[in-house]
Every structure is written in C-alpha cells, then in structure tokens.
N, C-alpha and C positions, 0 to 999 in steps of 0.2 A: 685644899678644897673643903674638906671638912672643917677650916677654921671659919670660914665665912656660911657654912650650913648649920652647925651647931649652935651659935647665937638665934637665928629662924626658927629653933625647932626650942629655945629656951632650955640648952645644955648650957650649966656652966662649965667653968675650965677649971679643974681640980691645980691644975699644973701652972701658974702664970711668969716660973724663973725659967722660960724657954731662952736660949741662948743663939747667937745667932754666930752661922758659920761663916767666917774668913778664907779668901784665897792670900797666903802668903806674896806678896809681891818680892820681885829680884831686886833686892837693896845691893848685891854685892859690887863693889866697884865704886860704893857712895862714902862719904864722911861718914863717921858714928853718929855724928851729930844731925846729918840729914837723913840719914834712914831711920834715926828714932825719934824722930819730930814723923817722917812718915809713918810708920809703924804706930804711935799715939795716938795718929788723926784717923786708924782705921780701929783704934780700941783693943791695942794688943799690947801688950808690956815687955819690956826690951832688958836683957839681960847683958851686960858687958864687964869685963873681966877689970878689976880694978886698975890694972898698971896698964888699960890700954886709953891713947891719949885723945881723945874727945874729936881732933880732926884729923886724924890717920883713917888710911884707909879700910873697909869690913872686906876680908877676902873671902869669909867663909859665913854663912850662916845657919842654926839646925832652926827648924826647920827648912826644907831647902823650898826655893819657891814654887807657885803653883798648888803645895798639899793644902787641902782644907781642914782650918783649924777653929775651933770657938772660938768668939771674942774673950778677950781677957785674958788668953795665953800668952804664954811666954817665948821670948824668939829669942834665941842665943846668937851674938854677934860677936866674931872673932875677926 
C-alpha cells in the first residue's frame, strides 16, 4: 500500500534492489532436467550434484516445497 501512496505524496524509494519472494514448487518426482527448466522460468537457480545424470530422477530437494524464498536463490536437487 505504501508503494502506490509514496509516489502521490513525491517520496522517492531510497531502496529500488527489492526482491521478490518465491513459493518453492514440489519438483520431486520430476527429471533434473524438468524441474530446472522449471525452477529457471520461476528465477531461482538450481544446484545438482555433479555425478547426478541430467534424466534421473530428484527424490529430494532443500528447500522443500511450499517455503518462501527470494528470487535468485538456490534449490538443492538430490
């Protein structure tokens, strides 16, 4: 509410790196490869363990889903 009163009132915004918060989606159960094409298209960055093979399965993921996280975080896919 204050975003849209403070321009009215000719406040600027000291602050303009506001970050927007993510609801982690449930990828488990998906490719690596389709849950970090999804996980990208929502602006979060995808963590995978080098020796894991691009179409096997993600059993586990940290964050788990549901938590809200800023864009541009990182999701750990095991």
């Amino acid at each position: 509410m204050l975003s849209e009163v403070l321009p009215y009132l000719e406040v600027k915004r000291e602050n303009n790196d506001i970050t927007e918060t993510i609801e982690v989606p449930n990828i488990e159960g998906l490719t690596f490869t389709e849950a970090k094409k999804i996980l990208n298209e929502l602006g979060l960055e995808v963590q995978i363990d080098e020796n894991i093979e691009l179409e096997s399965i993600v059993v586990e993921q940290i964050p788990k889903n549901g938590i809200q996280i800023n864009s541009n975080s990182k999701v750990l896919l095991k």
